[in-house]
C-alpha positions as CSV (number, residue, x, y, z in Angstrom):
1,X,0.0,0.0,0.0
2,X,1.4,3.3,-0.5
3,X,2.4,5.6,2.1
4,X,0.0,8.7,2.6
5,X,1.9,11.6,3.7
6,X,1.2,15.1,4.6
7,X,4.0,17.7,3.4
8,X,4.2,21.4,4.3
9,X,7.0,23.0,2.4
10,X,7.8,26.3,0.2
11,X,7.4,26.0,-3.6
12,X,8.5,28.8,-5.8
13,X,8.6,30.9,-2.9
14,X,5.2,30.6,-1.5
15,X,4.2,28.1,1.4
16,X,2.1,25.1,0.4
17,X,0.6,22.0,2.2
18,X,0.1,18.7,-0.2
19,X,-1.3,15.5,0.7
20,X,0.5,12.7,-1.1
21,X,-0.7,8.7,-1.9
22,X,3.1,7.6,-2.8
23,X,4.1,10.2,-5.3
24,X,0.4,11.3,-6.4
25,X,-1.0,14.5,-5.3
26,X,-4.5,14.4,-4.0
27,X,-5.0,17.3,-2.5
28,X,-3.3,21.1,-2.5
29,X,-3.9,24.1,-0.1
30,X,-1.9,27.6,-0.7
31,X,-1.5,28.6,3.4
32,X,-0.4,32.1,1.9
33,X,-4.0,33.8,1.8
34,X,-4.5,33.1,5.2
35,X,-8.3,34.9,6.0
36,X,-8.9,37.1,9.0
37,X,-12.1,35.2,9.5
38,X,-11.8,31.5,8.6
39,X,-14.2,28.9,8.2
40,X,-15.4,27.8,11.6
41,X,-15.2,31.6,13.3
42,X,-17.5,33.1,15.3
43,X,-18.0,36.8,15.5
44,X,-20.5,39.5,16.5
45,X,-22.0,40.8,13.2
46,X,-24.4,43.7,12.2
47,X,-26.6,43.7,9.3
48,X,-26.1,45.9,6.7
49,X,-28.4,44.9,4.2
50,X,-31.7,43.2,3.5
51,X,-32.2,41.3,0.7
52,X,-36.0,40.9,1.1
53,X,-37.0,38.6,-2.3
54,X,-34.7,35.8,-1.1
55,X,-35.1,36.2,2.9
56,X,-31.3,36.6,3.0
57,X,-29.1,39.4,4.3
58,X,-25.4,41.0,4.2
59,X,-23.6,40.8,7.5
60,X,-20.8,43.1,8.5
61,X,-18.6,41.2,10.7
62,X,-15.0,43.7,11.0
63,X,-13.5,43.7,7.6
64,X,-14.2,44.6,3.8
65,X,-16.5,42.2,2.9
66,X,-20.3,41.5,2.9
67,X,-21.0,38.0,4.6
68,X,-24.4,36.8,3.2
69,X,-26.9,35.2,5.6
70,X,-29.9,32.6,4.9
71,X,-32.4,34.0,7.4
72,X,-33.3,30.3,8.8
73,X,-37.2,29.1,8.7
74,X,-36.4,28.3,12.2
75,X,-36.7,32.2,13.5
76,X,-34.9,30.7,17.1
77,X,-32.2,29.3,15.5
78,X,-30.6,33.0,15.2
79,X,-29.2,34.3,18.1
80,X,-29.7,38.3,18.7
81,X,-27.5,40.3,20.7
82,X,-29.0,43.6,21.6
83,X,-31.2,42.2,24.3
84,X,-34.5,42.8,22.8
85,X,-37.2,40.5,21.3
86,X,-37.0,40.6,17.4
87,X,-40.1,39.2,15.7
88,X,-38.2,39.6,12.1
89,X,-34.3,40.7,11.1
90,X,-33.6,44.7,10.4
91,X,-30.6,46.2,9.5
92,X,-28.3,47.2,12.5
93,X,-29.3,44.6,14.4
94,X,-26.4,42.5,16.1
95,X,-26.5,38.8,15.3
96,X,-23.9,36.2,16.3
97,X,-22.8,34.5,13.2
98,X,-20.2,31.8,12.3
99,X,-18.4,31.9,9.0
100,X,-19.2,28.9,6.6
101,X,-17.6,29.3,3.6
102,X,-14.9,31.3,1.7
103,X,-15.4,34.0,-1.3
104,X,-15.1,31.7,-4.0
105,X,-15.3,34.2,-7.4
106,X,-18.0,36.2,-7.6
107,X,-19.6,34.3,-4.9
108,X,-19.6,36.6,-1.4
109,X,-18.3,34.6,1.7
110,X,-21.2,33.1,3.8
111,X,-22.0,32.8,7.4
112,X,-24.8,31.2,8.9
113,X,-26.8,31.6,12.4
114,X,-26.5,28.4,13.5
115,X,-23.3,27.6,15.8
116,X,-21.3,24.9,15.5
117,X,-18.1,23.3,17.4
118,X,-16.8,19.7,16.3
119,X,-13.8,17.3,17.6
120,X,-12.4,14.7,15.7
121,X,-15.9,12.3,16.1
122,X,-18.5,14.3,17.1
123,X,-19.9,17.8,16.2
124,X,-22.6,20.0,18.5
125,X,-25.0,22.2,17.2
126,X,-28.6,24.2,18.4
127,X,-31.3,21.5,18.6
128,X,-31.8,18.2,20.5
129,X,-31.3,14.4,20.0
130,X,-28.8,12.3,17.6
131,X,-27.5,11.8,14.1
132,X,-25.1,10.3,12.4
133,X,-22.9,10.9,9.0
134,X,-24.6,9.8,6.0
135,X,-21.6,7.7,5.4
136,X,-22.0,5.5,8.3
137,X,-23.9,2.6,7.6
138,X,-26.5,1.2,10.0
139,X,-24.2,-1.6,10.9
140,X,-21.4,0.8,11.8
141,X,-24.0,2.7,13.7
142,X,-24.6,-0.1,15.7
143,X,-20.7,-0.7,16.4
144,X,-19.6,2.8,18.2
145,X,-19.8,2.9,21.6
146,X,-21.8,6.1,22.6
147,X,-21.0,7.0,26.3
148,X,-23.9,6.3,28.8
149,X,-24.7,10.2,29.0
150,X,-25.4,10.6,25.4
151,X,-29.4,11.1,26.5
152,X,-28.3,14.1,29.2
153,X,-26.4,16.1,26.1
154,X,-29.0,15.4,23.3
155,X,-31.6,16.6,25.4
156,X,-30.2,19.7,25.0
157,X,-28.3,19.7,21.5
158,X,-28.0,18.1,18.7
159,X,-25.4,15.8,18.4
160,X,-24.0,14.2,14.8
161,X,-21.2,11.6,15.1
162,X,-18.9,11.7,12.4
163,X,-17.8,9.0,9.6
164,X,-14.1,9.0,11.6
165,X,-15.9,7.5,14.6
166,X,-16.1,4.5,12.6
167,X,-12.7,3.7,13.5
168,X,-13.1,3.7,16.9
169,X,-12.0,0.9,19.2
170,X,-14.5,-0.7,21.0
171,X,-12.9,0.0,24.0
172,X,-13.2,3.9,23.1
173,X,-15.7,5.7,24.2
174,X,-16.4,9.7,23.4
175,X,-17.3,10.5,27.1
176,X,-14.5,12.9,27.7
177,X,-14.3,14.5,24.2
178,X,-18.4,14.9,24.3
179,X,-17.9,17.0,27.7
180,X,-15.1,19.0,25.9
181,X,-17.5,19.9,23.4
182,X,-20.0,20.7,25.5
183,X,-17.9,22.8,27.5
184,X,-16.9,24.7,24.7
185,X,-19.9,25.4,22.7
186,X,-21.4,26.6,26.3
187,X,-18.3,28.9,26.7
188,X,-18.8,30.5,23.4
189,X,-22.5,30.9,24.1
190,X,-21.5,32.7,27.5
191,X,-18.9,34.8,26.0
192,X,-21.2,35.9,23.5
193,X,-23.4,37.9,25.8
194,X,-21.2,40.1,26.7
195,X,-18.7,40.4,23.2
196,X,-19.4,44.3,21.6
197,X,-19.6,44.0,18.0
198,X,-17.0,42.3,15.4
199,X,-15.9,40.3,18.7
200,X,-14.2,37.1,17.9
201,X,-16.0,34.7,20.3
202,X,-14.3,31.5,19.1
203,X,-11.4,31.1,16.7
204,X,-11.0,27.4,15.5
205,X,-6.9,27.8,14.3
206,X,-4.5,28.5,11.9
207,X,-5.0,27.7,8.4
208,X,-2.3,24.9,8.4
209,X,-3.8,23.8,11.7
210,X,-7.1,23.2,10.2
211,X,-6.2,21.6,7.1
212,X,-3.9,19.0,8.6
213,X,-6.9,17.9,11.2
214,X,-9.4,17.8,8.4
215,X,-6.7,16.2,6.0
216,X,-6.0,13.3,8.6
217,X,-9.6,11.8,8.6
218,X,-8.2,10.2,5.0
219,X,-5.3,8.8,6.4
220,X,-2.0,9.9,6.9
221,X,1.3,7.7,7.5
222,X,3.3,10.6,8.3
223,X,3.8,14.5,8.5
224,X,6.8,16.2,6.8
225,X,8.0,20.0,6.7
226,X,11.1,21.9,6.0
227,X,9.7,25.2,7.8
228,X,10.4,25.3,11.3
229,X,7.9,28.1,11.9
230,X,5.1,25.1,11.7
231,X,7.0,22.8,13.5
232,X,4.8,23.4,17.1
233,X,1.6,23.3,15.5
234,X,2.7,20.0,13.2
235,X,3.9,18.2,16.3
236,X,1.1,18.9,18.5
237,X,-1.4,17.3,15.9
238,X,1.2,14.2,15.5
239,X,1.5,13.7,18.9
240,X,-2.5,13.7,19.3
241,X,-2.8,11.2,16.6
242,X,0.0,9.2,17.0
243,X,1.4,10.0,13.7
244,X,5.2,10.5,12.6
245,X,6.6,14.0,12.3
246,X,9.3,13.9,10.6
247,X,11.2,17.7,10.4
248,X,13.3,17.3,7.4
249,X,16.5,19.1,7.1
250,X,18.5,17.8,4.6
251,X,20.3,20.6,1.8
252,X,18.7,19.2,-0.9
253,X,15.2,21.1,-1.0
254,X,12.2,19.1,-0.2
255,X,10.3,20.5,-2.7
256,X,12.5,19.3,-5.4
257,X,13.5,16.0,-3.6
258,X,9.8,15.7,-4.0
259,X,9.3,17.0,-7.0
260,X,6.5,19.2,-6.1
261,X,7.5,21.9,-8.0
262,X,5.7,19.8,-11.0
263,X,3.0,19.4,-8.9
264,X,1.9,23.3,-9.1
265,X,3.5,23.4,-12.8
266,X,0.5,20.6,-13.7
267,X,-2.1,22.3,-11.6
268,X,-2.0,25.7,-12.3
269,X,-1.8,24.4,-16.6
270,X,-4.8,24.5,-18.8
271,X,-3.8,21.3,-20.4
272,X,-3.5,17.6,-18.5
273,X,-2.8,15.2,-20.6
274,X,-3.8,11.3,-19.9
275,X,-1.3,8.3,-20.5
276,X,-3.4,7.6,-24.2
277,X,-1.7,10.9,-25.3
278,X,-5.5,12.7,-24.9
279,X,-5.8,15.4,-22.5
280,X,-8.3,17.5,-21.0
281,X,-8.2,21.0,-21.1
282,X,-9.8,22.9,-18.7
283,X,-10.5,26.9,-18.6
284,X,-11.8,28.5,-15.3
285,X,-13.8,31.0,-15.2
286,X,-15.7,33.4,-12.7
287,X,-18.6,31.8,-12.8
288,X,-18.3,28.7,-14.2
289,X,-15.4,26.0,-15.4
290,X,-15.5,24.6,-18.8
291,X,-13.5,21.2,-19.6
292,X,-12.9,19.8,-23.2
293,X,-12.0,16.6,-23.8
294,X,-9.6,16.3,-26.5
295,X,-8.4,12.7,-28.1
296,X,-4.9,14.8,-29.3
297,X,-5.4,12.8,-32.9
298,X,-4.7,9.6,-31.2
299,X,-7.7,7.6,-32.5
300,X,-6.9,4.6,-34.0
301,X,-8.8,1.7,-35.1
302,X,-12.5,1.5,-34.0
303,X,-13.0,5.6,-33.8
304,X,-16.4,4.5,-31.1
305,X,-14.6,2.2,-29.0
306,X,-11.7,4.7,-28.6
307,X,-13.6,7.4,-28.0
308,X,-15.1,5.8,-25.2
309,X,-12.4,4.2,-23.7
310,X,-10.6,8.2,-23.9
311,X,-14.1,9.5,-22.0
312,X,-14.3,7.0,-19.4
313,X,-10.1,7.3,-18.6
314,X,-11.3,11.7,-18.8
315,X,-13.7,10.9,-16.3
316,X,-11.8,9.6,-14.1
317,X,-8.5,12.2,-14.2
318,X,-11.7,15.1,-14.7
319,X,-12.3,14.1,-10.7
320,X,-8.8,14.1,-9.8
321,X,-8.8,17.6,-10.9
322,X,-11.5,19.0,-9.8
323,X,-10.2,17.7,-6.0
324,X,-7.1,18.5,-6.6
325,X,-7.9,21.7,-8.0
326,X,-10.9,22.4,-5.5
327,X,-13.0,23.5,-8.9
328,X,-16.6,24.6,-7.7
329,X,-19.5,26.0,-9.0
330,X,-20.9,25.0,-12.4
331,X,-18.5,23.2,-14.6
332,X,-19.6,21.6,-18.0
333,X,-17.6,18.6,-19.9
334,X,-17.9,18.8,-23.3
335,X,-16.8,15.0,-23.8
336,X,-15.9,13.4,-27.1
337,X,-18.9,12.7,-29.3
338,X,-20.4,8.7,-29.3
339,X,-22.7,7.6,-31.6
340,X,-23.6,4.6,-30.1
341,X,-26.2,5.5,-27.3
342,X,-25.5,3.0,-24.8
343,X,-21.8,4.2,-24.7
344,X,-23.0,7.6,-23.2
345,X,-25.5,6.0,-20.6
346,X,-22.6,4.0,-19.5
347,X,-20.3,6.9,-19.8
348,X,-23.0,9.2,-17.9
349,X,-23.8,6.1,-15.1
350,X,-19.7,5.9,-14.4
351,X,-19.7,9.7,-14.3
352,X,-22.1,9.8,-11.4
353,X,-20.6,6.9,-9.2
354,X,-17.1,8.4,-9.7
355,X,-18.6,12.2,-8.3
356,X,-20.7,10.7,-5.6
357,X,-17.3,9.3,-4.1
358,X,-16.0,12.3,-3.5
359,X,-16.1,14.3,-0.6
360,X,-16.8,17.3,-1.3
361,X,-20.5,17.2,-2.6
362,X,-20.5,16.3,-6.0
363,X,-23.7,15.8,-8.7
364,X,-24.1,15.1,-12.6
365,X,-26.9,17.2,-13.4
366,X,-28.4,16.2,-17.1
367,X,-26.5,16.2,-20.5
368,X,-27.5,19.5,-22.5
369,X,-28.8,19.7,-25.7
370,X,-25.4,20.4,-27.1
371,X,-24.0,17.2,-25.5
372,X,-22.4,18.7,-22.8
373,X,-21.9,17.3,-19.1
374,X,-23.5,19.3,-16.9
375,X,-22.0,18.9,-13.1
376,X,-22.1,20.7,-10.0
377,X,-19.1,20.8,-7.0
378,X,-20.0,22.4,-3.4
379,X,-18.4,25.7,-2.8
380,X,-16.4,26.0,0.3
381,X,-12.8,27.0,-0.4
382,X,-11.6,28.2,-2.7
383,X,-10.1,26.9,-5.8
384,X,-6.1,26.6,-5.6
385,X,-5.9,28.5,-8.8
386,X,-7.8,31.3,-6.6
387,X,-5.3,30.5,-3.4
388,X,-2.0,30.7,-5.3
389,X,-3.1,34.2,-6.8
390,X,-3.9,34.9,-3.1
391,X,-0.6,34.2,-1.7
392,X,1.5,35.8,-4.3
């Protein structure tokens, strides 16, 4: 099996994390455009604008950018700080928010009203009683061991256990990290009382901090960095996990040892070619990305059974990409034309089981009239092509 490693290392002068299966990138992150706000903070915000027609608002929460809020159908869910009733939201009024996702493109940065803290196997949010990941089946269900107070917390929140608690031991229980949890989300409710507004109440951690915990849940053999400036906040996560840290200091540059440097040559490149000789070419846009699949003239014999041997191997390297890319949004595939029907319902069928295993959420939507691929990807950071512009 190959190794899975975590490396955080500088590449053409600007800091990078990867996550590695042997020599195969899987995942990228730009730590240079570190937010003031990001994902998982919770602040004191004010509303600056209503946007009536789609029962949203703008939140101003300290900076230069407009947060948007989905006003909740659940009116109690939002959690008003100026110590008055509020039958509907106004403008001005103070409204502790958490940040959800990133300004991807033209997209604004969101928040929402409802407050969330999560641990390695649990998360807590407003609400009562129990749920678990969607990917935890019921028989894994069945096999964690919830802690004998489970009924005293989810009388008073709602508690989801996450798809790493399927790894727990059965001699694990989540007694002492539900408690945390609860201890927390009670702190930050207590602090907010009190915070004036664009108060950070809660701050989840740095960028690199965050994206090695989330990286971890897929496995991770070791940790490696050149830059000693990380080296606290790497070795506290190993040590938590029991994973190698290995702090490597050899002259030769990690990034070329590891030949990373190719890495963000190939992934910031229109062009990715496929081991037939074809390649996909893919053009991002503001609002939406665009991906051509091109055979590069290497057709030979059977033109039909080529072509859809070329689309199912673009299918595959089109989802590589878009992880390893973090593409979002819209994004249309203009395949190779088939004639022979049956070829594109297969081809469409292996599309769809290849984007529901992803993790970020992932759905074909219908083939166009033109014969495109219609597909949509979950925005939540954003793309690296976005992040290595950020950091530059």
């Amino acid at each position: 099996m190959e190794k899975k490693r975590i490396v955080l290392t500088t590449v053409y002068d600007r800091k990078v994390m990867f996550y590695l299966e042997g020599s195969e990138p899987v995942r990228l992150r730009a730590t240079g455009d570190e937010s003031r706000f990001p994902i998982g903070t919770v602040v004191v915000g004010r509303v600056k604008k209503m946007l009536d027609s789609s029962g949203a608002c703008f939140m101003d929460i300290g900076d230069d950018q407009d947060y948007f809020l989905q006003i909740p159908g659940r009116f109690s869910d939002l959690i008003f700080l100026d110590g008055r009733k509020h039958k509907k939201v106004s403008c001005e009024d103070l409204i502790l928010v958490q940040v959800a996702s990133e300004a991807v493109k033209l997209k604004s940065p969101t928040v929402t009203g409802r407050i969330s803290v999560n641990s390695r196997h649990l998360v807590i949010e407003p609400g009562r009683g129990l749920s678990f990941s969607s990917k935890i089946s019921t028989g894994g269900r069945k096999s964690i061991v919830l802690p004998e107070s489970i009924s005293t917390y989810t009388a008073k929140y709602h508690i989801i256990v996450r798809t790493e608690a399927r790894a727990l031991r059965d001699d694990e229980t989540l007694d002492e990290e539900l408690s945390e949890l609860a201890d927390s989300y009670e702190s930050i409710m207590a602090r907010a009382q009190t915070a004036p507004i664009y108060n950070v109440v809660y701050r989840p951690g740095s960028l690199v901090d965050l994206t090695l915990r989330d990286w971890i849940k897929y496995g991770c053999d070791e940790i490696i960095s050149d830059l000693t400036e990380y080296e606290d906040e790497l070795k506290a996560v190993s040590d938590a996990r029991d994973i190698p840290y290995v702090r490597y200091e050899d002259e030769y540059p990690l990034c070329k040892m590891l030949k990373l440097e190719t890495v963000i040559d190939q992934c910031i490149s229109r062009k990715v070619y496929l081991k037939s000789g074809a390649f996909l070419y893919i053009e991002q846009g503001e609002t939406l990305t665009a991906i051509d699949v091109n055979s590069g003239h290497n057709i030979r014999g059977d033109k039909e059974e080529t072509s859809f041997r070329i689309n199912l191997s673009a299918a595959d390297e089109m989802l590589r990409q878009l992880r390893l890319r973090n593409i979002s949004g819209m994004i249309m595939v203009d395949f190779i034309n088939m004639k022979d029907v049956s070829h594109l319902e297969e081809l469409i069928s292996y599309t769809s089981r290849l984007l529901k295993s992803d993790d970020v959420l992932c759905r074909y939507i219908d083939m166009t009239g033109l014969g495109l691929m219609e597909i949509t990807r979950k925005r939540v950071y954003k793309s690296f092509i976005e992040q290595w512009k950020g950091s530059n």
